[in-house]
VEXVEXDO-421350 format. One record per residue (C-alpha): residue number from 0; chain; x, y, z. Coordinates in Angstrom, 3 decimals. Layout:
<rs>
+-----+---+----------+----------+----------+
:   k : c :        u :        v :        w :
+-----+---+----------+----------+----------+
: NUM : A :        X :        Y :        Z :
...
+-----+---+----------+----------+----------+
</rs>
This chain:
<rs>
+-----+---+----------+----------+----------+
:   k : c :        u :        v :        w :
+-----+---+----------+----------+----------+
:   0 : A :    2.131 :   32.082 :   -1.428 :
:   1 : A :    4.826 :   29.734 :   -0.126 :
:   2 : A :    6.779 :   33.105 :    0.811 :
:   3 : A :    3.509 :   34.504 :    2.670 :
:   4 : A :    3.709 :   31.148 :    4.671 :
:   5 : A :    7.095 :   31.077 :    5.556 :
:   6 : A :    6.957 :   35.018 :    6.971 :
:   7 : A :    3.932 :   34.177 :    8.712 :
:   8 : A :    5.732 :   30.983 :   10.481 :
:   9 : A :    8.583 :   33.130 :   11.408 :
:  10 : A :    6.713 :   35.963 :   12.580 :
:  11 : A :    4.047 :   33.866 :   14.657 :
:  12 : A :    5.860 :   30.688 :   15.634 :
:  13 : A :    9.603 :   31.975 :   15.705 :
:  14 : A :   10.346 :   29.368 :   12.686 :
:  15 : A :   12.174 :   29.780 :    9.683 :
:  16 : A :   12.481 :   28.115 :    6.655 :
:  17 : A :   15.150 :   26.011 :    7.400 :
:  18 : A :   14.406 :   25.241 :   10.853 :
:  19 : A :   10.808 :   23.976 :    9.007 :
:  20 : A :   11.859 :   20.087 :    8.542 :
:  21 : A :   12.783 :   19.702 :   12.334 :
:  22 : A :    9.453 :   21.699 :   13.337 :
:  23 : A :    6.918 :   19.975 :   10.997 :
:  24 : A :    4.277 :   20.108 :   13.844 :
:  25 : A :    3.892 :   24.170 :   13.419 :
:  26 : A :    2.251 :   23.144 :   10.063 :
:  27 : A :   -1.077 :   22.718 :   11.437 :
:  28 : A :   -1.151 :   25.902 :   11.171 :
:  29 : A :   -1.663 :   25.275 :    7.515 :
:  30 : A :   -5.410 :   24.146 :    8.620 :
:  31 : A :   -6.418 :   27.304 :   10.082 :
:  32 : A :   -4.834 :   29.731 :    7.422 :
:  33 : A :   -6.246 :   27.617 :    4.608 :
:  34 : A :   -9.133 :   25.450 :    5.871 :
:  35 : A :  -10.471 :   22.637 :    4.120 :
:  36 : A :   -7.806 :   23.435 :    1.072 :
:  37 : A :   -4.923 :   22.527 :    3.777 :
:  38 : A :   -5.522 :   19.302 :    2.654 :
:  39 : A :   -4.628 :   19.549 :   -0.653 :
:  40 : A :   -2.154 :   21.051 :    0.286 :
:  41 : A :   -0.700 :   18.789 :    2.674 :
:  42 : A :   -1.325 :   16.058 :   -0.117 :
:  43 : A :    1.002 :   18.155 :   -2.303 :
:  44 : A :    3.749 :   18.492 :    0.164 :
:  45 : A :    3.582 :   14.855 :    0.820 :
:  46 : A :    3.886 :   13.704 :   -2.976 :
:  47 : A :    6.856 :   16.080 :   -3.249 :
:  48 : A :    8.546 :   14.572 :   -0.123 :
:  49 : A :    8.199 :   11.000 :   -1.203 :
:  50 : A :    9.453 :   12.057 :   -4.544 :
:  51 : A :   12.627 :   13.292 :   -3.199 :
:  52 : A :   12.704 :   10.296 :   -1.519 :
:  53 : A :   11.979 :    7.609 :   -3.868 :
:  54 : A :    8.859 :    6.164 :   -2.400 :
:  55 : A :    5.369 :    5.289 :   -3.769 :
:  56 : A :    2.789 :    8.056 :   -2.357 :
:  57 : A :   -0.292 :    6.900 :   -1.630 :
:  58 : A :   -3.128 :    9.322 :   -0.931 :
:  59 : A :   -4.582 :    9.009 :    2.491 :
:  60 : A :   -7.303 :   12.196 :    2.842 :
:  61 : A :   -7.432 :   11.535 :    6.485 :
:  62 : A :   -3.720 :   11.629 :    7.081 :
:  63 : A :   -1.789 :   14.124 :    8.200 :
:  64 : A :    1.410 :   15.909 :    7.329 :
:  65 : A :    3.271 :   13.864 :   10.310 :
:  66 : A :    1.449 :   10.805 :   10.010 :
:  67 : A :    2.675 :   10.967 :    6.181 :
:  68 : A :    6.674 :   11.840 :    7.473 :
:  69 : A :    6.159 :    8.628 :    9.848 :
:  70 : A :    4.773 :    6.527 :    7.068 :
:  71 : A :    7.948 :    7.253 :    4.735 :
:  72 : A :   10.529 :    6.597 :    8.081 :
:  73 : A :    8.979 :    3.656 :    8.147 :
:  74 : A :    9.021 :    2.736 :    4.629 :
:  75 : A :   12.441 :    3.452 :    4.525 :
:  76 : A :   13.555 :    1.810 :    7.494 :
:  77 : A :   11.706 :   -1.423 :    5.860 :
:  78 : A :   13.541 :   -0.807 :    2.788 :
:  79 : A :   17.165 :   -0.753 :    4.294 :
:  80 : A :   16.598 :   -3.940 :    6.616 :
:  81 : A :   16.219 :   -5.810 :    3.383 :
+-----+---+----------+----------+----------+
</rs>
């Protein structure tokens, strides 16, 4: 699946897999490939970012992809001013 997403990103939207972290916003995408499932999947992507990052994940249904990559910046930034 993730393999269909990634062609279809660099086919349609000229972005590939590594240029994906600097282009998150082409991920909306994700809502009219997958409807209402695009939120569990954004949820998914999410917990597996924090992760990576060390940081408590809190589920937010209303929340996007971005508004969970600015929640974690801040977090972070919080987290090194201490």
């Amino acid at each position: 699946m993730l393999d269909a997403l990634y062609a279809h990103l660099r086919t349609n939207h000229s972005v590939s897999r590594d240029e994906l972290p600097y282009r998150l916003d082409t991920l909306v995408i994700l809502e009219k490939i997958f409807g209402a499932s695009s939120q569990t999947i954004t949820k998914a992507m999410a917990r597996k970012f924090y992760l990576k990052l060390g940081l408590e994940f809190t589920v937010n249904p209303s929340r996007s992809l971005l508004e969970y990559v600015a929640e974690a910046k801040m977090k972070l930034q919080n987290s090194s001013s201490k």
